[in-house]
C-alpha positions, 0 to 999 in steps of 0.5 A: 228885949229879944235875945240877941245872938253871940254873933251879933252881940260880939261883932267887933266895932272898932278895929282894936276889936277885931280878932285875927286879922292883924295884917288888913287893920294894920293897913287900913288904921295906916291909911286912914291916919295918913290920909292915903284912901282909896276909892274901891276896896275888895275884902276877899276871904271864906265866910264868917272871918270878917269881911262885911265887918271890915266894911262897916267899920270902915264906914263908920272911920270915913263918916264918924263926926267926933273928929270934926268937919272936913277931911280932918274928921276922918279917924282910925278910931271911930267914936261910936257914940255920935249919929253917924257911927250909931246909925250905921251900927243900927244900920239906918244910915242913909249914905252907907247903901248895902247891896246883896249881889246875889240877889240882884245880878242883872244889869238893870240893878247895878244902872239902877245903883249907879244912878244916884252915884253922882248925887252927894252924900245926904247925911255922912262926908262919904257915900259908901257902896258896900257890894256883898257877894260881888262875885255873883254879878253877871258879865253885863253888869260887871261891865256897866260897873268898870266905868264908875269903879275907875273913876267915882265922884270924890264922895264915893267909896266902893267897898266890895266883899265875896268869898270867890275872887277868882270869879271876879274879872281881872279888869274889876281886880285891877280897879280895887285895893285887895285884902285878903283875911285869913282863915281862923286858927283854932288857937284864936278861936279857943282864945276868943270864945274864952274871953266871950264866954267868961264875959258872958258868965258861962260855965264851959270846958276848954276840951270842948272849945276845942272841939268848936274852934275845930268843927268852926273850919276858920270861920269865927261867926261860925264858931259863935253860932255853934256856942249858942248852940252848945250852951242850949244844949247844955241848958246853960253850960258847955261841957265836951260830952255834950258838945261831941254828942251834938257835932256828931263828931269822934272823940279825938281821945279815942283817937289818940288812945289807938295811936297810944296802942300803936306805940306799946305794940298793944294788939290786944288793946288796939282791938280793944279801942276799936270794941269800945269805938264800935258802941259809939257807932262811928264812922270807921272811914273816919277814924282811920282818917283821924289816925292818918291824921296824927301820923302826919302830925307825928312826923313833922313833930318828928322833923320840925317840933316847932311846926306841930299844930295845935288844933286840937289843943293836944300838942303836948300829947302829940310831941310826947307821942313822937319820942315813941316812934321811929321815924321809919315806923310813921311812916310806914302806919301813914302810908298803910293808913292811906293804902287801907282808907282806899281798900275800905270799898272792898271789905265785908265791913268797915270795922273790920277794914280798919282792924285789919289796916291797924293789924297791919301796921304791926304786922308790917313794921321792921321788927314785927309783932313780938312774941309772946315770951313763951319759947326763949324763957326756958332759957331762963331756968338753965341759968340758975343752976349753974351751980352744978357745973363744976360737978360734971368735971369730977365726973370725968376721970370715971368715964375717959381715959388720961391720955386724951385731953379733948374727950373731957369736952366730949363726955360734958354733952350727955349732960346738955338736954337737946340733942339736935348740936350735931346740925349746926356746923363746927364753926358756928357757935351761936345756936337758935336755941342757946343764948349768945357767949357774951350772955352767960357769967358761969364758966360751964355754960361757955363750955358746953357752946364750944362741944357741937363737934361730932368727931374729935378725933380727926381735929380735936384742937378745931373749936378751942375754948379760949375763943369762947372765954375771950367773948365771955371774959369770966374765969377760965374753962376747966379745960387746959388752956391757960391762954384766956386767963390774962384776958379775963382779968380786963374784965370783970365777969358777967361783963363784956367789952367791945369784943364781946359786942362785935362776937354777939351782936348778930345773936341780938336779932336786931333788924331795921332801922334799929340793927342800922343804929347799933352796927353804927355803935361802939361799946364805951362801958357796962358796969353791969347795969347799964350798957353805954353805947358810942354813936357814930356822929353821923348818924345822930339824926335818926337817934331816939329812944325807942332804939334803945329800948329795942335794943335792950329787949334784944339783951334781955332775951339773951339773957343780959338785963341792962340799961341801954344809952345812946350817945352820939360822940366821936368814934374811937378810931382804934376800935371797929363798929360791927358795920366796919368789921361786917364790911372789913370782912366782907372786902377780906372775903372778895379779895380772896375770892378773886385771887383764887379765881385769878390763880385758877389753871384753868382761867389762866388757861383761857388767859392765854388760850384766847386773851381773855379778861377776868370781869373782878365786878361780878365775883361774889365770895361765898359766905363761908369760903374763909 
């Protein structure tokens, strides 16, 4: 006997057979056990989801004979064993007359198959008209069918299928009971061919029944057809190497490994991906529409968890993927990645179009592309030998006079490396090249932050070092001032508290979403290992993991290795969060400006010279005016 192809072999029968069309075999089965049939049907849907097998086993339920003679024998359960039914499955039954309306669309066909509506049924209870493809009848003979449509003889069932309803006139609608069938999820189409091919005792991977179920686009026949050619190309057996080679389509893992790439920040292994995309000679344009592709997915993982697709089975893999994101960071890739998808025309080549659009990404995204780590680890190897500091000290009666007892500070700076101190101003202490007061334990480095001043003379009480031991909260300068010594005993040294996080938390260098976060937050405890930051409750929703780890890289670079958590849990309303104190000060700065602006004599001057009004809304303090 002739092979005969999987989607014929497993066209379904009854409707318990058919797959993914629950809501069409729950009104039709209701029907029919009701009784409550109607005289023209229309299936509507894209190819290969059911439509002509809808049909038929419709017949077969209108004109199977197990149930008896009569309107009685009409049932939702066709036997498929008495002649109606195999007939009609053989496709020899007299009584369920198919037509392709493609092929014959003139007037003359459809009077011509209108003639013999009157004449009773030969063999079945029903006379069935099943009309494929309706929608390429003309004008005329759509016309010619309205009568008869309307009002058939009691016998007569017209069932009618097309994949365009739109083209269909409103008077035909009208006439029909309309079903529409969906389209095929990629979910039921992995499920099917699984149970197909298990029947069958085919050996297969289910990562290449994925790549079927997506390249099927909702069409189950389509799917099968696309199986028996995966199992001849395998000689047998259905693996995803082979199935890729034969779809000619992209390895979606290559895809993911980009976006993977695109998460650590990886530069070198994104070009890498792309190098190894390069050997296969893929479709560039299509790759970065895959891409694209993944960040939408990302973000409704993001939004809504539950509404992530799985059409390529990798739902999992996608839900992890977008805990390493930023909510900002997809959608910035997903709006550079539709940008460069149009951009491609103009480049020299396609390769490098999607680099540079990758590239760009990085590139573009709030925080940059880190550096590499060789300008702030130097700092690293001044932290060790914190040792010798308290050798500088007895180096400082050789050098200054006792009745001085600022010069103390100003012979320690021979000792730092750099000179270029005497640039930043004196009310500055945080230096590009120096790491911030809450970032070092030893008590001599916090000395040399407070010595930037280049004349002493004129005010040498004007950079205290209490202010710098009240940030660092270790032991007391050497210097003689006893003020810090109660405030270091709060905290343990190498530790800082709230105050310590609002003095050092410009020098983080955080930016974004990220900075946003932490200016939100407060200092609840560090003992040292881990940092544990309050989170205002408000903004909980753009809270994720990525933020702490920015923040703790932040740390890091200055010199303070901690472990970062996050919690969203009511503020302490004692305590200022860096975004309160920012804006504290800024509404302090705008209310002195303006009271000097309003005590100017010259203003007053015009006041009263002219009656003026002093316009307060365009006043804007100047950065260090306090």
């Amino acid at each position: 006997m002739s092979y005969q192809v999987l989607a014929r072999k497993w066209r379904p029968r009854t409707f318990h057979e058919l797959v993914g069309q629950t809501h069409v075999q729950r009104a039709l089965v209701n029907a029919l056990d009701q009784g409550r049939l109607h005289h023209a049907y229309l299936f509507t849907g894209t190819r290969g989801v059911g439509k002509t097998t809808l049909a038929r086993i419709l017949a077969k339920c209108l004109n199977c004979t197990a149930g008896g003679e009569g309107d009685e024998g009409i049932t939702s359960t066709p036997c498929g064993q008495c002649d109606s039914c195999r007939a009609i499955d053989e496709g020899r039954f007299v009584d369920l007359i198919e037509v392709d309306a493609a092929s014959r669309t003139k007037v003359e066909d459809t009077r011509e198959l209108l003639d013999n509506v009157q004449y009773a049924p030969t063999q079945g209870r029903y006379k069935v008209y099943l009309i494929d493809e309706v929608h390429m009848l003309s004008t005329s003979s759509f016309n010619a069918l309205l009568k008869t449509l309307e009002e058939p003889p009691p016998h007569v069932k017209f069932l009618l299928a097309t994949t365009d309803p739109h083209k269909l006139p409103p008077t035909v609608l009208s006439r029909c009971l309309q079903f529409t069938l969906k389209h095929m999820p990629p979910e039921r189409v992995v499920e099917h061919l699984t149970h197909v091919l298990g029947e069958e005792g085919v050996a297969f991977e289910e990562s290449a029944l994925w790549l079927l179920g997506k390249a099927a686009e909702g069409s189950m026949r389509d799917a099968m057809s696309l199986t028996d050619q995966a199992i001849a190309f395998g000689q047998g057996s259905i693996r995803h190497a082979d199935v890729a080679a034969m779809l000619g389509t992209l390895d979606h893992r290559h895809v993911l490994a980009l976006v993977e790439a695109l998460a650590d920040v990886d530069v070198a292994r994104l070009l890498g991906e792309v190098a190894q995309l390069a050997e296969q000679g893929p479709d560039f344009a299509a790759v970065l529409d895959d891409v694209t592709a993944i960040l939408h997915r990302l973000a409704v993982a993001q939004m809504v968890p539950d509404a992530v697709d799985n059409s390529h089975g990798d739902r999992d893999t996608v839900l992890a993927l977008a805990a390493r994101f930023t909510a900002e960071d997809v959608q910035l890739y997903y709006q550079i990645g539709i940008q460069g998808r149009g951009d491609m025309a103009h480049a020299p080549d396609l390769r490098s179009a999607l680099e540079m659009t990758l590239m760009r990404m990085l590139a573009f995204r709030p925080q940059g592309v880190p550096r590499p780590p060789a300008t702030p680890l130097p700092l690293q190897p001044e932290r060790p030998p914190a040792d010798p500091a308290p050798s500088v000290p007895r180096a400082e009666p050789a050098h200054a006079p006792s009745s001085e007892p600022a010069p103390p500070e100003a012979h320690v700076s021979p000792v730092a490396p750099e000179p270029p101190k005497a640039s930043s101003p004196p009310g500055e202490p945080a230096l590009p090249a120096e790491p911030p007061p809450w970032a070092t334990d030893a008590p001599a480095p916090s000395v040399a932050m407070s010595e930037p001043e280049p004349e002493p003379e004129p005010e040498p009480e004007s950079v205290p070092p209490p202010a710098v031991d009240a940030l660092t909260h270790s032991a007391p300068a050497p210097a003689p001032a006893p003020a810090p010594a109660p405030q270091a005993a709060a905290t343990p040294p190498g530790r800082f508290d709230h105050a310590g996080w609002l003095e050092g938390f410009d020098a983080l260098g955080l930016g974004g979403l990220t900075r946003n976060l932490a200016a939100h937050c407060q200092l609840k405890s560090d003992d040292g290992q881990t940092l544990v930051l309050c989170l205002d409750p408000g903004q909980a929703a753009m809270k994720a993991e990525v933020h702490e780890t920015r923040i703790a890289r932040a740390l890091e670079a200055n010199g303070v290795e901690r472990r970062v958590t996050m919690s969203a849990e009511a503020l302490d309303p004692a305590l200022e969060t860096p975004q309160a104190r920012d804006a504290r000060i800024g509404q302090e700065r705008q209310e002195k400006a303006l009271d000097t602006l309003n005590r100017d004599p010259h203003i007053q001057e015009l006041k009263q010279a002219f009656g003026a009004t002093f316009m307060d809304n365009g006043v804007m303090p100047v950065k260090h005016a306090d």
